[in-house]
Backbone bond lengths (Angstrom), bond angles and torsions (degrees), N, CA, C in turn:
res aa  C-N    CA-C-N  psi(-1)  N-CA   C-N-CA  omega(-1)  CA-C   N-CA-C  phi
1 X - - - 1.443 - - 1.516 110.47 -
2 X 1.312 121.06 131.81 1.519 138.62 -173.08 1.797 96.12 -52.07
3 X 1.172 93.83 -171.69 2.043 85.68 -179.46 2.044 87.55 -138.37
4 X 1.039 117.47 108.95 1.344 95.62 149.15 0.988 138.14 17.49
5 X 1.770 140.77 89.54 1.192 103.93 166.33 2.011 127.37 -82.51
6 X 0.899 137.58 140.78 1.163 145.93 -177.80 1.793 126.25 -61.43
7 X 0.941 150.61 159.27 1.385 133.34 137.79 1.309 123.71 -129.55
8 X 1.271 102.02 133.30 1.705 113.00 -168.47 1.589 118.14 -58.01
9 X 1.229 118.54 129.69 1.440 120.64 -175.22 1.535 123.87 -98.93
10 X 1.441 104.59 108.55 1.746 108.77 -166.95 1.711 107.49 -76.76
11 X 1.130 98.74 150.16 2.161 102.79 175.25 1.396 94.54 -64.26
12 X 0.987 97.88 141.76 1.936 121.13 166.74 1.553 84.95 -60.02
13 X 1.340 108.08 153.14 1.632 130.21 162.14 1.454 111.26 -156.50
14 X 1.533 112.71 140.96 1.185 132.79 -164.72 1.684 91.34 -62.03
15 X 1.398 113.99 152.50 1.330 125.02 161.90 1.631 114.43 -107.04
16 X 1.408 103.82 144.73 1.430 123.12 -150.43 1.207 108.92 -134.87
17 X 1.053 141.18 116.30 1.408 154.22 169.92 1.269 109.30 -53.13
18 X 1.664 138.41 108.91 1.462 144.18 -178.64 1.458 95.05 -63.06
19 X 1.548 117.50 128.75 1.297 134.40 137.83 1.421 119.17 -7.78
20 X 1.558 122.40 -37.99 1.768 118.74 -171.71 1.165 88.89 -112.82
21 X 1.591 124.49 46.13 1.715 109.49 165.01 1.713 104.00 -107.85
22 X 1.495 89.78 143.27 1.729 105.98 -167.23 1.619 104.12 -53.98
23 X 1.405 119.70 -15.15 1.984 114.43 -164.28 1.438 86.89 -87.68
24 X 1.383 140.51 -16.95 1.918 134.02 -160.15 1.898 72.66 -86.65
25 X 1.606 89.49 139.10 1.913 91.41 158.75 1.001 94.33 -89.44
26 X 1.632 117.14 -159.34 1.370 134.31 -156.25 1.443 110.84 -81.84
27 X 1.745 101.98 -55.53 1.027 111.81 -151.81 1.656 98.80 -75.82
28 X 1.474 123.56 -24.00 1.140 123.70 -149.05 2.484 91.75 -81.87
29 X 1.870 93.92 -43.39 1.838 76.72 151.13 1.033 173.91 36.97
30 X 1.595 96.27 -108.44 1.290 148.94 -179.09 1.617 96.57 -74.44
31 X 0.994 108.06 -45.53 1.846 107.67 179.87 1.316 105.33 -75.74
32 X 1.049 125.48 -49.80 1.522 119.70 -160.97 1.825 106.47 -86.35
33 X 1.006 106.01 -1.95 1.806 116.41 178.18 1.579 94.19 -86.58
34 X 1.379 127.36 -61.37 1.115 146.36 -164.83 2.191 87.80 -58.93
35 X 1.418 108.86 110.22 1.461 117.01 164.27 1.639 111.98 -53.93
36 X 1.476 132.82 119.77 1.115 123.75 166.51 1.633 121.63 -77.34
37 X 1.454 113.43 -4.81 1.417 112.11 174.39 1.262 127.50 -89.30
38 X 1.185 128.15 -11.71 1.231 156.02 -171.94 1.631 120.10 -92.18
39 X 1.106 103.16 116.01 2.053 108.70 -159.43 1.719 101.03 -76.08
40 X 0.963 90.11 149.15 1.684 115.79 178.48 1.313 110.45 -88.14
41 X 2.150 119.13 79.72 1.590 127.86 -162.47 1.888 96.57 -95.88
42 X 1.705 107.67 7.78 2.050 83.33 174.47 1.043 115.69 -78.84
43 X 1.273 125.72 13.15 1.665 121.65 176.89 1.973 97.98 -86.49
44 X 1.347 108.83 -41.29 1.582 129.39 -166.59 1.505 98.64 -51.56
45 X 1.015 112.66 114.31 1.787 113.50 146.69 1.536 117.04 -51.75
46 X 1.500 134.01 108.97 1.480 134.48 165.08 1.509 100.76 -82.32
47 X 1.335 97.55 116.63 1.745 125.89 156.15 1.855 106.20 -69.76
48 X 1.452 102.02 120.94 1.264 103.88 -166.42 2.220 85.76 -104.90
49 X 1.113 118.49 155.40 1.589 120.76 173.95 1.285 102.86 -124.39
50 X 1.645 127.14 92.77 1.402 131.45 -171.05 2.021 90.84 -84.56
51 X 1.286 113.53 140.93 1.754 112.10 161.53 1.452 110.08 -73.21
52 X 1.329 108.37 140.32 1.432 127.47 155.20 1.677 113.91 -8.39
53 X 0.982 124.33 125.57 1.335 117.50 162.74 1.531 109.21 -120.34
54 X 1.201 104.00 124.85 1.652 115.88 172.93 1.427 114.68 -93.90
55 X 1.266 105.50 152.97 1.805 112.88 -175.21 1.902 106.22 -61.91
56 X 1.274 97.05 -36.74 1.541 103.86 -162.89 1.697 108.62 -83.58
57 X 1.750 99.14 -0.21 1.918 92.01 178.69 1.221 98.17 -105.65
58 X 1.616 111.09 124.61 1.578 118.47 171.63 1.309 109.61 -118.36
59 X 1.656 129.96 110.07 1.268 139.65 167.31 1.716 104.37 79.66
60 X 1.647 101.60 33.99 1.464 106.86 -179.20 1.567 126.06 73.29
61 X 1.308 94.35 -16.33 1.953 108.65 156.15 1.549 122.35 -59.12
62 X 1.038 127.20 140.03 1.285 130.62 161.79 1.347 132.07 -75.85
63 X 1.365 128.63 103.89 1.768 92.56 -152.82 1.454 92.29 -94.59
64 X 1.466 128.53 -28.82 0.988 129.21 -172.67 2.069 123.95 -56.89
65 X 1.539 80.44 -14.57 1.569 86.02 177.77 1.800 102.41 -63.03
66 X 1.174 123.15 142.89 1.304 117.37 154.01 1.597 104.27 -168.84
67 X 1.371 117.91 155.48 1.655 135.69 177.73 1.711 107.40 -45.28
68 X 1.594 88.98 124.02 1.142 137.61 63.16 1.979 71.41 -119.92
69 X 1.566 108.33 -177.29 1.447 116.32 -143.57 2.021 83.09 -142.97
70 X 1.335 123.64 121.76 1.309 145.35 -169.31 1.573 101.13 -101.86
71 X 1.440 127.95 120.40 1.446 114.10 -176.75 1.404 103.62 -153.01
72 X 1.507 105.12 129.35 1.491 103.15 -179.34 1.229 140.95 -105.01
73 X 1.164 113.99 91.22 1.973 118.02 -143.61 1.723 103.23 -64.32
74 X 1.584 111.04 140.09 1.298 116.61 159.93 1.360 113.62 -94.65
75 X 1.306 103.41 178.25 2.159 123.05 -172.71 1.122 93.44 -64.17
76 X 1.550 141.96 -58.06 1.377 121.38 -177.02 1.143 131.21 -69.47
77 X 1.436 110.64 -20.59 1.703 110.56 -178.25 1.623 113.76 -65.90
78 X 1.314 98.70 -29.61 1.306 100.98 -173.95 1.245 111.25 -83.62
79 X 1.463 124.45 -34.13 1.490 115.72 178.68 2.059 114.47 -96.39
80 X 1.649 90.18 15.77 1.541 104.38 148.76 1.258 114.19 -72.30
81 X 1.499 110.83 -68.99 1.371 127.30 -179.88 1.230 128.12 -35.96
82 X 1.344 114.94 -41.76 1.656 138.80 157.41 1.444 111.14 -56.54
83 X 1.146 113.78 -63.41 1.510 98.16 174.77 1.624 128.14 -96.22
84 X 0.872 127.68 25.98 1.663 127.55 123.26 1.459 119.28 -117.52
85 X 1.340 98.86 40.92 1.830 108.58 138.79 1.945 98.87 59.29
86 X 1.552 94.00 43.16 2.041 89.41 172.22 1.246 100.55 -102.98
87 X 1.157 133.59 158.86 1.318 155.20 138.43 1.694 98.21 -53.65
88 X 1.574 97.92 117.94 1.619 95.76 175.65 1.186 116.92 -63.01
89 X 1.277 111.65 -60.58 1.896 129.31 -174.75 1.518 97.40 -51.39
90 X 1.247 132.14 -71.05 1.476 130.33 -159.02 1.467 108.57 -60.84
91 X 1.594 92.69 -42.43 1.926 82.69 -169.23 1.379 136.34 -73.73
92 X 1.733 97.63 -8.55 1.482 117.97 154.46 1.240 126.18 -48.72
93 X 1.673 99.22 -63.35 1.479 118.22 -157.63 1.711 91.48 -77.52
94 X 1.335 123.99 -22.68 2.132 118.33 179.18 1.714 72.35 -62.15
95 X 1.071 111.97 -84.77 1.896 115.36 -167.11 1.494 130.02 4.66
96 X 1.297 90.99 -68.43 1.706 104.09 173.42 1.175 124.29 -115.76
97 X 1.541 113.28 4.56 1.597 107.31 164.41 1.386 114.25 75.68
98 X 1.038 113.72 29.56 1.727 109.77 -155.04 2.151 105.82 -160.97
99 X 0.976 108.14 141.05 1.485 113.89 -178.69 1.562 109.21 -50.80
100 X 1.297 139.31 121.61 2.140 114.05 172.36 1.704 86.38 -122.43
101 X 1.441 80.30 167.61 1.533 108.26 168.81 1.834 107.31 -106.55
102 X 0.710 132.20 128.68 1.339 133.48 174.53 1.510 117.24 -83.77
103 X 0.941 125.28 159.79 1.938 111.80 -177.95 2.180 101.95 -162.72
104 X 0.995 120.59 121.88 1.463 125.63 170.17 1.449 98.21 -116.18
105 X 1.843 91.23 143.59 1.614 108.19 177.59 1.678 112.01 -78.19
106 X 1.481 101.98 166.11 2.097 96.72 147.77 1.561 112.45 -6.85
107 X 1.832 77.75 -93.51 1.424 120.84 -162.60 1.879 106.37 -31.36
108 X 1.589 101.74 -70.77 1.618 98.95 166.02 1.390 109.41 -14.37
109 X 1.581 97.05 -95.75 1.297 96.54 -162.34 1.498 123.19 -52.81
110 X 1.278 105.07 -18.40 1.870 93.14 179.01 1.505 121.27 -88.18
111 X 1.366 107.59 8.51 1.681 138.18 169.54 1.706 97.05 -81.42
112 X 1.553 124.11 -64.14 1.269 119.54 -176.28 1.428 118.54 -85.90
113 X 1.146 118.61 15.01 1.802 119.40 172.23 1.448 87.66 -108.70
114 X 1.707 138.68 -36.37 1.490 123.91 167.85 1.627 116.68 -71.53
115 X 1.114 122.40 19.55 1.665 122.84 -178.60 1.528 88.10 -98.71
116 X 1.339 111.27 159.88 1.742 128.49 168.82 1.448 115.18 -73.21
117 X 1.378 125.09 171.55 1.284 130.51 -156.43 1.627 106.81 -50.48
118 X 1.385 115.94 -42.62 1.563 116.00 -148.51 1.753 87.85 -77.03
119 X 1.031 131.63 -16.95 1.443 119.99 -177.13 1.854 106.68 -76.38
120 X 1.339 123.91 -11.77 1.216 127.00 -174.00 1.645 113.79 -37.84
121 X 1.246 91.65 -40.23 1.816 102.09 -165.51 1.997 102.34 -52.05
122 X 1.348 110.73 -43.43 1.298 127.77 -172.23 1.711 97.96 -52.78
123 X 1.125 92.21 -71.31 1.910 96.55 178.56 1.455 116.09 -65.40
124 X 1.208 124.44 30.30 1.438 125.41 -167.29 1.818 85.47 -132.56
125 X 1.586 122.64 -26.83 1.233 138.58 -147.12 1.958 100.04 -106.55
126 X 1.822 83.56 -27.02 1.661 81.06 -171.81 1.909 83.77 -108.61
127 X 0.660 147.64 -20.60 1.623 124.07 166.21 1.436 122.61 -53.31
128 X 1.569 103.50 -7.19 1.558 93.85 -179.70 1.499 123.30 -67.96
129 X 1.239 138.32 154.18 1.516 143.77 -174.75 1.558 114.13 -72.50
130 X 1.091 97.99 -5.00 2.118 109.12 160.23 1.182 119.74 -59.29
131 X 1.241 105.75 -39.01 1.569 132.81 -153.09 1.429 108.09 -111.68
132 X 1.059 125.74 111.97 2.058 155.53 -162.03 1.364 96.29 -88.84
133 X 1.475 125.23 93.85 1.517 116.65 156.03 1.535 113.15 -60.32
134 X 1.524 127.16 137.94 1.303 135.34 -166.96 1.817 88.03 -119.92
135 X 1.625 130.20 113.95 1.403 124.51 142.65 1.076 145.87 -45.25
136 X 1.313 125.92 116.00 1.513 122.04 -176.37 1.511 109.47 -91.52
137 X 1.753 115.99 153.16 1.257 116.63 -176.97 1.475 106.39 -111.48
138 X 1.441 118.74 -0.35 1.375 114.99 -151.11 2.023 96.31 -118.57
139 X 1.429 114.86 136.86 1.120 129.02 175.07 1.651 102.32 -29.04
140 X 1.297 93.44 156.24 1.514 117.83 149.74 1.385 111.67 75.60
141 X 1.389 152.13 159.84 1.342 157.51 167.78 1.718 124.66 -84.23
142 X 1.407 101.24 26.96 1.526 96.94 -174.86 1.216 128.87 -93.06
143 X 1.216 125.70 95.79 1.304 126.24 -156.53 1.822 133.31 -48.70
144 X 1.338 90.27 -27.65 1.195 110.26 172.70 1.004 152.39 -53.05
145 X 1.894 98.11 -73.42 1.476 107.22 135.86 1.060 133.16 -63.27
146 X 1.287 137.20 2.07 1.655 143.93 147.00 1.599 97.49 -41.31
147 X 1.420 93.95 -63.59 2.276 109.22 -141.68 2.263 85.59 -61.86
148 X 1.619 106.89 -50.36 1.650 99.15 -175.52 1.450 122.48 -48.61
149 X 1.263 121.01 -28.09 1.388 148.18 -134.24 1.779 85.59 -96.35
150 X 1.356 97.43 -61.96 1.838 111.73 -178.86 1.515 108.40 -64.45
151 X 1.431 120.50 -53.48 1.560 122.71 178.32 1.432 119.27 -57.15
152 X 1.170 109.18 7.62 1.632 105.20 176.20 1.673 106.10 -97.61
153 X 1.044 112.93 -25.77 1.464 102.18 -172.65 2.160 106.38 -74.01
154 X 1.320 107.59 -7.15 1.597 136.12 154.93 1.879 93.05 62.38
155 X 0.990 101.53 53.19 1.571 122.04 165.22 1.541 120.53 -121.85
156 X 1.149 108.88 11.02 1.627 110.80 -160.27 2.016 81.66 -143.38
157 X 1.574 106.04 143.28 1.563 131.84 164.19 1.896 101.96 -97.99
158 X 0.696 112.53 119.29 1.115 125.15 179.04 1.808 125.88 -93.81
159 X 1.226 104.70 95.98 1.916 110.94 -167.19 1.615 106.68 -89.10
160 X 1.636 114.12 119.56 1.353 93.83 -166.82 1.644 73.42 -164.01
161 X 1.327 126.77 160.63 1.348 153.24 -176.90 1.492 122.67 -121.91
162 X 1.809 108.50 -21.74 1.242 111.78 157.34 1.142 148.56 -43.19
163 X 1.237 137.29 117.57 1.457 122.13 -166.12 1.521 124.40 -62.79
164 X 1.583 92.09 -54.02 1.254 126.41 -175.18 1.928 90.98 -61.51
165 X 0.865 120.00 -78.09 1.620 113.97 -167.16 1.577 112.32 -59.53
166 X 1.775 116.92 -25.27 1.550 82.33 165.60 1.587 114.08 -88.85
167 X 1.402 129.01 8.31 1.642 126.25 154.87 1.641 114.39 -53.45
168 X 0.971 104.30 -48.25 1.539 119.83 169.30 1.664 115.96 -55.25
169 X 1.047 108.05 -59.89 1.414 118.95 175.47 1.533 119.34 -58.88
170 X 1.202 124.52 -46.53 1.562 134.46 161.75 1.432 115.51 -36.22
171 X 1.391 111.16 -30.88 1.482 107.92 -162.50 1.487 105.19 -106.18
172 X 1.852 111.77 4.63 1.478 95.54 153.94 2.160 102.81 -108.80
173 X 1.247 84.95 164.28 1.933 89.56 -164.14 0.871 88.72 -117.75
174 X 1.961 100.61 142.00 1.154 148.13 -174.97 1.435 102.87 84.11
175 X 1.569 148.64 12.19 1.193 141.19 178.09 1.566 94.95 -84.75
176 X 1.398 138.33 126.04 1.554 144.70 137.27 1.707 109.59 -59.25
177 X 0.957 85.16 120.96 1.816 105.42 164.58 1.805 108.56 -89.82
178 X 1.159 109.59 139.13 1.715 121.46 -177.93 1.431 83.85 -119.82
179 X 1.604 129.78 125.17 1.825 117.94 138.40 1.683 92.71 -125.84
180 X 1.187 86.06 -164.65 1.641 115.35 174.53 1.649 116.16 -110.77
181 X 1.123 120.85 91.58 1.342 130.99 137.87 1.570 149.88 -84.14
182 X 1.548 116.24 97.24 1.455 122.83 -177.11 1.624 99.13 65.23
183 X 1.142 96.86 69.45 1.684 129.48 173.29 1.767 114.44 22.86
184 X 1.369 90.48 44.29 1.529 111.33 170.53 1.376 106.83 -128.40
185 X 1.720 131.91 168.99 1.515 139.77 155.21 1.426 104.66 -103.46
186 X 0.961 107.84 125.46 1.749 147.13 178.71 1.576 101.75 -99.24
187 X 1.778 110.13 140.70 1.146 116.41 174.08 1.841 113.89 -122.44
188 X 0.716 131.95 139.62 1.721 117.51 178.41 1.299 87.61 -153.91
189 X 1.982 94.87 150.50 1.519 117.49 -145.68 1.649 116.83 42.89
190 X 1.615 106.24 66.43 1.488 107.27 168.34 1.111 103.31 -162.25
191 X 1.268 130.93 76.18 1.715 124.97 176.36 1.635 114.98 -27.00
192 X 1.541 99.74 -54.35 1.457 114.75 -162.23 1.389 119.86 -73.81
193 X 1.729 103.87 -5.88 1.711 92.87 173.06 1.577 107.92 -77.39
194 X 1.559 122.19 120.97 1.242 121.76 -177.75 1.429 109.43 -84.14
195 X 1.250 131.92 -22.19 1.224 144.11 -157.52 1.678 121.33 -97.27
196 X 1.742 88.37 -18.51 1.808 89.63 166.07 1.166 114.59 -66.25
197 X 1.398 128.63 154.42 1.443 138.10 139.72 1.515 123.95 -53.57
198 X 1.355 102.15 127.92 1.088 131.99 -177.57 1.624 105.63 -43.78
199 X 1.280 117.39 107.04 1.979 107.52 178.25 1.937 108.53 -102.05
């Protein structure tokens, strides 16, 4: 036996006369276009917050950056690096062509001693004597606001895979971001890395 077919039953809704109908006059419109919830700020002075401009940032470049090359690795870059199988140290230095010092905060590391066993390899990678532990003075383990906090003084390249923190990072100038894209290191804001790939 066939089944019934059914038809779906919509809620009643009030009917409403569209805004571009010829019976609304003009003026009447003009009111109902105009949002009544929405505050009236042209009286308000807007405070505009322009960033710092330094003599030495030209077109958001750093010029002052130059080799040997200062870089401050985050928790993901490194357990990027690990899993598409880079050599941390080398695949930098193919990158920019240039000698670096590497440097991890506290916070880092107290991010990768709280990861579970399989992350061990990472902290086995950052104990090496290549690698410059930097002290933090400021509460709490957040790596993040650690790495922004340091990139302002704009002496440090900053290697990080985060999305969210290089959004953050972009919006101070002259900082270069290092991640990993398609199992290469990429540089942006760095004219002078010759060795990145072309994006």
């Amino acid at each position: 036996m066939a089944k019934a077919r059914q038809t779906r039953r919509f809620a009643a809704t009030k009917r409403r006369i569209s805004l571009t109908d010829s019976r609304i006059k003009k003026k009447d419109q003009h009111k109902k276009l105009v949002n009544p919830l929405k505050k009236d700020t042209s009286h308000h002075i807007r405070v505009r917050h322009n960033p710092e401009v330094f003599p030495r940032l030209k077109d958001t470049y750093n010029e002052a950056l130059g080799p040997p090359y200062h870089i401050l690795l985050d928790t993901n870059y490194i357990n990027f690096s690990i899993k598409n199988r880079l050599d941390l140290f080398r695949s930098i230095m193919d990158c920019l062509l240039a000698k670096c010092f590497l440097y991890v905060t506290d916070c880092v590391m107290g991010e990768i001693e709280k990861m579970p066993e399989r992350y061990r390899v990472a902290l086995k990678i950052l104990r090496d004597e290549r690698i410059q532990r930097l002290t933090c003075q400021h509460r709490g383990t957040y790596a993040d606001d650690c790495l922004v906090e340091r990139c302002e003084s704009r002496c440090y390249i900053v290697a990080t895979c985060d999305r969210d923190l290089r959004r953050r990072i972009r919006k101070i100038a002259g900082v270069p971001i290092m991640y990993i894209r398609g199992h290469r290191v990429t540089v942006e804001k760095m004219p002078m890395a010759l060795g990145a790939p072309k994006i």
